[in-house]
C-alpha positions as semicolon CSV with decimal commas, in nm:
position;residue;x (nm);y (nm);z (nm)
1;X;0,000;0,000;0,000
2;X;0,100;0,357;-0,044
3;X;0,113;0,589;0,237
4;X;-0,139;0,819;0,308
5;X;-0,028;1,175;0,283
6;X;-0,143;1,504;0,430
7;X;-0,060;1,826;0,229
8;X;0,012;2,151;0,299
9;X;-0,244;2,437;0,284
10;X;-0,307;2,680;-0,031
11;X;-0,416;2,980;0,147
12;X;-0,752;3,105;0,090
13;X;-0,866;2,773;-0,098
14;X;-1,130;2,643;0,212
15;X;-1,301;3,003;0,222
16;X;-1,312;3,034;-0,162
17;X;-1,451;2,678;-0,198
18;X;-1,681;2,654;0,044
19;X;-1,815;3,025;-0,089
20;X;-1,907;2,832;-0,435
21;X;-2,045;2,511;-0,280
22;X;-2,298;2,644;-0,090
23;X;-2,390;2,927;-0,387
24;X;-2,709;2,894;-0,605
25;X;-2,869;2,574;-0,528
26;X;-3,128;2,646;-0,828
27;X;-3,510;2,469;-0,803
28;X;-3,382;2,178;-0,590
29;X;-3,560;2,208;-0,217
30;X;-3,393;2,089;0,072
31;X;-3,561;1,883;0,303
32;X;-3,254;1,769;0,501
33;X;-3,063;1,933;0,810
34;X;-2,777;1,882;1,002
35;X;-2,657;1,951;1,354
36;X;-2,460;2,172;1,475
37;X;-2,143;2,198;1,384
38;X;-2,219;2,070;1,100
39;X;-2,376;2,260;0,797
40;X;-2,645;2,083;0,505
41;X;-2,694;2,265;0,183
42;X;-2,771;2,177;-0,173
43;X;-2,488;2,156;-0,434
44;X;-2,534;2,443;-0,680
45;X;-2,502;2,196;-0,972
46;X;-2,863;2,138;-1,142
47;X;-2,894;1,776;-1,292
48;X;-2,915;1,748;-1,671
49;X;-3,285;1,690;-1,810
50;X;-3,360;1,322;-1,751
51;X;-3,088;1,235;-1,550
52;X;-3,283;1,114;-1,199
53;X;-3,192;0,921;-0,883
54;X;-2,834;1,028;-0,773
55;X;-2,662;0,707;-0,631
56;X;-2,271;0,679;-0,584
57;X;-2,052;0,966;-0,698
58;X;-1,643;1,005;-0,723
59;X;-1,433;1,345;-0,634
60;X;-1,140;1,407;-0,906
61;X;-0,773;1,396;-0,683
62;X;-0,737;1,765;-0,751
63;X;-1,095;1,836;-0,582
64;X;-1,235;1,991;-0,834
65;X;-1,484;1,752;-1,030
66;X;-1,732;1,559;-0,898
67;X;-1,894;1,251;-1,095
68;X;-2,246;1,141;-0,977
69;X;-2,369;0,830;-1,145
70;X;-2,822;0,896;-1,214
71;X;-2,944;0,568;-1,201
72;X;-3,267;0,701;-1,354
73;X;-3,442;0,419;-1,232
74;X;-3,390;0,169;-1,492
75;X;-3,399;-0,178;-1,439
76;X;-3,063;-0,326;-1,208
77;X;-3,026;-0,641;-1,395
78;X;-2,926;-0,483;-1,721
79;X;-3,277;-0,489;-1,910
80;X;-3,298;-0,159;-1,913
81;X;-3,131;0,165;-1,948
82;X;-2,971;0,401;-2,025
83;X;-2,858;0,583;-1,692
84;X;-2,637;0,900;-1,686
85;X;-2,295;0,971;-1,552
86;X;-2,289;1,328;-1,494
87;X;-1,959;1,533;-1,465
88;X;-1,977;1,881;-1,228
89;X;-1,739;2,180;-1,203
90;X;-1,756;2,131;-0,796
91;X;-1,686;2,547;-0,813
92;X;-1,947;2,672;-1,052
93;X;-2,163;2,381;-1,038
94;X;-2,161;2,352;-1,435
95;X;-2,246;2,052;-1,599
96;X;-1,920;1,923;-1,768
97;X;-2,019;1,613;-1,944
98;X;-2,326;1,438;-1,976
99;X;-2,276;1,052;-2,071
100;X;-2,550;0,791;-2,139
101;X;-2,442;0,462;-2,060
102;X;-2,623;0,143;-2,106
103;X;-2,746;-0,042;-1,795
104;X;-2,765;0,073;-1,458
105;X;-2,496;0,255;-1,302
106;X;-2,411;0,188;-0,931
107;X;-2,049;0,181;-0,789
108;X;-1,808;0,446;-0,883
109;X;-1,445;0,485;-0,841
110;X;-1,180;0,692;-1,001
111;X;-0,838;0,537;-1,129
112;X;-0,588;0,709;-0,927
113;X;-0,282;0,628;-1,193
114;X;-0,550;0,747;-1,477
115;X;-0,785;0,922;-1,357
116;X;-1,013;0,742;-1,538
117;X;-1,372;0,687;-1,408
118;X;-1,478;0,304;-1,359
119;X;-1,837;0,228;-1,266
120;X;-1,987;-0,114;-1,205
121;X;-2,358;-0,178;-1,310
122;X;-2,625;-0,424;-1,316
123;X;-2,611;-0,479;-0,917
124;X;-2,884;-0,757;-0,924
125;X;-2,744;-0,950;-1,225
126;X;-2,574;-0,969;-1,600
127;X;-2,345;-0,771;-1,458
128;X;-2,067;-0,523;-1,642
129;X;-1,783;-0,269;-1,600
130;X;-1,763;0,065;-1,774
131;X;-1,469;0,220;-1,780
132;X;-1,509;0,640;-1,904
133;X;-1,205;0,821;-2,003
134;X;-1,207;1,122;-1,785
135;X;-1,081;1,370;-2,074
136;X;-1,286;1,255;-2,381
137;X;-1,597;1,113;-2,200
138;X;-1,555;0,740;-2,400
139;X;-1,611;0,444;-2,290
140;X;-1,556;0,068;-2,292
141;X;-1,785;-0,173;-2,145
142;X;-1,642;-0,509;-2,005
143;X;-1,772;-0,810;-1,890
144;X;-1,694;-1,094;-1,717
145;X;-1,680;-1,513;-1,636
146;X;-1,978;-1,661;-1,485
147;X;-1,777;-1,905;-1,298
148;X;-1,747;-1,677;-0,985
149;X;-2,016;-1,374;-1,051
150;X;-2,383;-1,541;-1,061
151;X;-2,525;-1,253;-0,958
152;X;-2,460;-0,835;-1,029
153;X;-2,200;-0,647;-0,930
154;X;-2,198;-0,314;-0,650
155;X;-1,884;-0,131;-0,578
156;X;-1,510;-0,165;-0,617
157;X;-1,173;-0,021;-0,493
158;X;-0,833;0,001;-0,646
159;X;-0,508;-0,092;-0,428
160;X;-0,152;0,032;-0,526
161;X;0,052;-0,319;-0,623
162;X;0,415;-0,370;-0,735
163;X;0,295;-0,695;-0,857
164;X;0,371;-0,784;-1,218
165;X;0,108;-0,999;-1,261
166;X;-0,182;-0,767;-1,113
167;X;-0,176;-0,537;-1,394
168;X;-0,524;-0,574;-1,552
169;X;-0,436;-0,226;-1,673
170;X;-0,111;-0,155;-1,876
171;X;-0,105;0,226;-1,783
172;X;-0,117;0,140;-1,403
173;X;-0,016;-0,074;-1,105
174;X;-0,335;-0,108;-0,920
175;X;-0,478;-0,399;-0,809
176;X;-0,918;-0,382;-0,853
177;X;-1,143;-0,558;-0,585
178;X;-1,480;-0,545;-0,678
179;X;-1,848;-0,608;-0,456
180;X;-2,000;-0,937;-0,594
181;X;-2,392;-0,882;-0,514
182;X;-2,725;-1,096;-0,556
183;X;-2,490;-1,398;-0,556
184;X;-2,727;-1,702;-0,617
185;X;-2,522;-1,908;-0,414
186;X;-2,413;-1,710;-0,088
187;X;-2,123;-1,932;-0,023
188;X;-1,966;-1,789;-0,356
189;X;-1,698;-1,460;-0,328
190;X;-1,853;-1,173;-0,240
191;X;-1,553;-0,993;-0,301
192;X;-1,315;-1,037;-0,617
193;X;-1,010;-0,950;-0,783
194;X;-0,955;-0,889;-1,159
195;X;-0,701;-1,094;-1,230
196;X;-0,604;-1,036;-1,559
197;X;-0,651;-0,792;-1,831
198;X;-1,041;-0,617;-1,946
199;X;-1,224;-0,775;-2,185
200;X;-1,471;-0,708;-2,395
201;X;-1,678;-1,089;-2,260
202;X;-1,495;-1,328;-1,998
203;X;-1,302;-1,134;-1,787
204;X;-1,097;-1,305;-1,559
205;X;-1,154;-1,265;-1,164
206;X;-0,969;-1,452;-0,842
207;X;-1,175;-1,510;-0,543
208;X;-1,104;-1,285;-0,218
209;X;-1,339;-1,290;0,050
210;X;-1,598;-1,598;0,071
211;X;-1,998;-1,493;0,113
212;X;-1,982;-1,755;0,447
213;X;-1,595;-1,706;0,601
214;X;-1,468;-1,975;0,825
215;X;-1,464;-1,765;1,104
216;X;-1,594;-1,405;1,211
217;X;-1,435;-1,221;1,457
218;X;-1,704;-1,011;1,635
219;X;-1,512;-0,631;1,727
220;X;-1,841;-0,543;1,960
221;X;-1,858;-0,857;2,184
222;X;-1,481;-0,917;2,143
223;X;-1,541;-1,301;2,036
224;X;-1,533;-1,572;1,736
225;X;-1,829;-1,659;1,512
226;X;-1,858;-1,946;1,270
227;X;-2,170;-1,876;1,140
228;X;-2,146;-1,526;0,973
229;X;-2,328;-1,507;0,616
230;X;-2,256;-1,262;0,428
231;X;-2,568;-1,256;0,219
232;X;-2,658;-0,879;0,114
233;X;-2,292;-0,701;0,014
234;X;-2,338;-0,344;-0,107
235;X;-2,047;-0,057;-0,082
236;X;-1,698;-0,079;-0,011
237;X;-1,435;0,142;0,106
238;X;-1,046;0,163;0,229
239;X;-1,016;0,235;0,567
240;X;-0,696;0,464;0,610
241;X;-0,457;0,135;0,710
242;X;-0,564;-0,017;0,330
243;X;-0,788;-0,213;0,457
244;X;-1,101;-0,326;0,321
245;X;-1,470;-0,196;0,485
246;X;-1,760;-0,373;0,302
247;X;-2,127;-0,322;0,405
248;X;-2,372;-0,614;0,442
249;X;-2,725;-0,527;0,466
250;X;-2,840;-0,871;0,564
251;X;-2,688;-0,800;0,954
252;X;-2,648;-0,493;0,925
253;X;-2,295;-0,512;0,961
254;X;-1,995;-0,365;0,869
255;X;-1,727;-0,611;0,758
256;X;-1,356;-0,542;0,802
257;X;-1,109;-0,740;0,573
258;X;-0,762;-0,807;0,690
259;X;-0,436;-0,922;0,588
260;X;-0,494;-1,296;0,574
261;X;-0,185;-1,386;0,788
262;X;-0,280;-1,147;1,093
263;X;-0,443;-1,385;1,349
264;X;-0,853;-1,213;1,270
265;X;-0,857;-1,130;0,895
266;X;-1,200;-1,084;0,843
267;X;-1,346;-0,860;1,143
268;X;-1,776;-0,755;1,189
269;X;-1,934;-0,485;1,323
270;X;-2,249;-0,530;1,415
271;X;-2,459;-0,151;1,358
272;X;-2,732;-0,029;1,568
273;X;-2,902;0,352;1,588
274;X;-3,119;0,401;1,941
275;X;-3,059;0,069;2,034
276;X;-3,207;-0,067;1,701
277;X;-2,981;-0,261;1,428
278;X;-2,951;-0,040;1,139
279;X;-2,895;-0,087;0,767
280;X;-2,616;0,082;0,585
281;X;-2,530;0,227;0,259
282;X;-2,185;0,407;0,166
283;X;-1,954;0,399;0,471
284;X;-1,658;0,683;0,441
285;X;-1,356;0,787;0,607
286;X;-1,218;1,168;0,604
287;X;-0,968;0,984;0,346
288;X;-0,985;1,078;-0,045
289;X;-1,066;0,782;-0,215
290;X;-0,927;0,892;-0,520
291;X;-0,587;0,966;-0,417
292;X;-0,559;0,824;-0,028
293;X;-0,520;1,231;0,079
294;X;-0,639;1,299;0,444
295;X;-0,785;1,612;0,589
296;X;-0,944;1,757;0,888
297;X;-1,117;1,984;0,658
298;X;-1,317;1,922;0,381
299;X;-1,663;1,831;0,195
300;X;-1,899;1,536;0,251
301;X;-2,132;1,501;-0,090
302;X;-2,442;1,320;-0,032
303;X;-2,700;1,154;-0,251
304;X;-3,065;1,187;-0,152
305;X;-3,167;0,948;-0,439
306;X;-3,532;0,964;-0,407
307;X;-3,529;1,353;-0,390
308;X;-3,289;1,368;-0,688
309;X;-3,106;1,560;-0,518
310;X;-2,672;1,592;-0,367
311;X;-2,584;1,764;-0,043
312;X;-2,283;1,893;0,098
313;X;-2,218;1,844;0,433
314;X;-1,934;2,023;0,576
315;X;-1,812;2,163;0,971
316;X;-1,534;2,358;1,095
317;X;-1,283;2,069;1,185
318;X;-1,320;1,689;1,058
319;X;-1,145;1,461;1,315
320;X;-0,935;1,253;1,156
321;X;-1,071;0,910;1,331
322;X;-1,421;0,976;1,235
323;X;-1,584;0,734;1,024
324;X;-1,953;0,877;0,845
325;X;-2,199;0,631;0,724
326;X;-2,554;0,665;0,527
327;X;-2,791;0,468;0,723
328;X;-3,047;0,441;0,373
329;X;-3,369;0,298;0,554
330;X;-3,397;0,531;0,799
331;X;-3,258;0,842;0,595
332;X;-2,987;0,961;0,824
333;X;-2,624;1,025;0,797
334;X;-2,438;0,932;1,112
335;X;-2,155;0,949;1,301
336;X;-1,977;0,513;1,308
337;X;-1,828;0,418;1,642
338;X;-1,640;0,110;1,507
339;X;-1,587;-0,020;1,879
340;X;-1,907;-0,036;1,994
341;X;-2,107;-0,028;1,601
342;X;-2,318;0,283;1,764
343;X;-2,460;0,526;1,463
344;X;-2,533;0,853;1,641
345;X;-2,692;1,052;1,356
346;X;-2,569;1,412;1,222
347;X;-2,791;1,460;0,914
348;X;-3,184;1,351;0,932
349;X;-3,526;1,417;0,711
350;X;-3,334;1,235;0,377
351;X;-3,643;1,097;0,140
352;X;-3,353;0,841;-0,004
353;X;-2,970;0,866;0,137
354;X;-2,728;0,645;-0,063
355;X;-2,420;0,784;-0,148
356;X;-2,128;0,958;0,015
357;X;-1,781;1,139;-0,060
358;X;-1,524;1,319;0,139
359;X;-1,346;1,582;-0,059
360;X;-1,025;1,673;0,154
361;X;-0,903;2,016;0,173
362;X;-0,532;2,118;0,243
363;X;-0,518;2,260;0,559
364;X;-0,200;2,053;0,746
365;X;0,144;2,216;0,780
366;X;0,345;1,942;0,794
367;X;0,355;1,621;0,615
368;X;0,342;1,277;0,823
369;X;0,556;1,095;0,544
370;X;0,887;1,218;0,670
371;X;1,132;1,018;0,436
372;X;0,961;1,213;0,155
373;X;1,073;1,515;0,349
374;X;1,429;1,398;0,370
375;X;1,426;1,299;-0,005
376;X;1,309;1,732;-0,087
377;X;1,621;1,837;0,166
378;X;1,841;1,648;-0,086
């Protein structure tokens, strides 16, 4: 894994950002608030016509495009379509591309060698891969072997590699794990690697994280399980150590993924909200996912799916253990201890909360990777 970095601060770039964020919000109504210190308000940008039903959305490494993927409510086995992956100025809120791709659009990630957009679709079966060129707005569609994907496909994340034989991409070194959803057989991967170059039909994938794991280590009550099914798989994040943080919506758990030589690899969470188990969405760190930056200041961008419309969520001073997740059934954006799986909400009154992205902001004055800093005194 690379190392996480924190960068130095561009003075005056949080007030002059934060000025255009929460700037004309056009028609869109919000129904949402947030606590205090936090602040809610509408992104200026004003979806193009047809494109409906926000879902996951990406942040460019330089923080200034945002990708939201409209799902437009087509059909999530790939009889339908077409859904829309829209492309913002995040300053201006200006529509900068406006692509119509076939199927519907669910997980999105961007390439951090290429910058490239990849978005899985078809969550509930014949699933694909699009990949978008970020510059030219083509794209590829790939899919893939039936021997290990029987059902759709929901999210994925790209991990740095020196690994020769990981390259599934020959203008970068990252390694893709993607969500394998709707399995018909549970005890299938619910989490795969591509192993092998895109192709246009059959490509290749390696098996990483079995739907029923041979054992569970439980963080809230501190012991084994044996019977942990991981039947519902949705999103899927790095935690800042590189580790992986899937969300199963059958427990309502978060699952943690592990080296598999440390002595509990594969690690659950069990979620609750007043007392209650609650279901999860997108689970985020204060970590770009784009480029692995961390901030204590920055922008949350939420999708409210069923009100068509994305938030931005943002407060004085993001700790940087804080963990945000969007609890999607009962509409509120919360606050994830990961020790005891308590949600306390920051964000209610969402009609449809799905998605969620952490735009970091440069506000450190030192940087934590201190042989880079003996390599600039050279």
């Amino acid at each position: 894994m690379k190392s996480f970095r924190i960068l130095t601060l561009l003075a005056g770039g949080t007030t002059m950002m934060a000025a255009a964020l929460v700037g004309a919000a056009g028609a869109q109504a919000q129904s949402a608030t947030a606590m205090p210190p936090y602040a809610l308000s509408v992104f200026s940008g004003t979806p193009p016509a047809g494109a409906t039903q926000p879902d996951d959305l990406a942040v460019s490494a330089d923080g200034k495009r945002l990708w939201v993927g409209y799902g437009n409510g087509v059909d999530t086995t790939g009889k339908g379509g077409p859904s829309n992956l829209v492309e913002y100025d995040i300053a201006t809120g200006r529509v900068l591309k406006n692509i119509s791709i076939p199927g519907h659009l669910d997980g999105l990630k961007i390439n951090p060698a290429t910058g490239d957009v990849w978005a899985t679709e078809n969550e509930d079966g014949n699933p694909t891969l699009a990949v978008i060129d970020h510059e030219s707005g083509a794209f590829k569609i790939y899919k893939f072997s039936p021997t290990l994907i029987t059902g759709g496909m929901d999210d994925l994340v790209f991990v740095p590699t020196s690994r020769g034989d990981s390259h599934h991409d020959k203008d970068s070194a990252q390694d893709v794990f993607v969500v394998t959803s709707s399995q018909v057989d549970t005890t299938t991967p619910v989490i795969v690697r591509i192993s092998g170059p895109l192709r246009a039909t059959n490509t290749q994938v390696t098996p990483t994280l079995p739907g029923a794991p041979l054992s569970v280590w439980n963080v809230v009550t501190n012991q084994e399980e044996a019977t942990d099914m991981i039947g519902d798989p949705d999103s899927m994040t790095l935690d800042p150590a590189g580790e992986f943080v899937l969300d199963n919506r059958s427990d309502d758990s978060l699952y943690i993924v592990r080296d598999s030589k440390v002595q509990h690899p594969v690690l659950r969470v069990p979620l609750t909200l007043a007392g209650a188990p609650v279901q999860v969405n997108d689970t985020i760190f204060t970590t770009s996912q784009t480029n692995g930056v961390s901030s204590t200041g920055g922008t949350i961008f939420i999708t409210d799916t069923t009100a068509n419309v994305i938030y931005v969520l943002t407060k004085p001073y993001f700790s940087s253990n804080e963990i945000y997740t969007a609890a999607n059934v009962v509409n509120e954006v919360g606050l994830i201890d990961l020790n005891t799986g308590v949600v306390t909400p920051i964000a209610t009154g969402f009609r449809g909360v799905h998605g969620l992205a952490f735009s970091p902001i440069r506000v450190a004055i030192a940087s934590r990777d201190r042989s880079e800093d003996r390599d600039d005194d050279q």
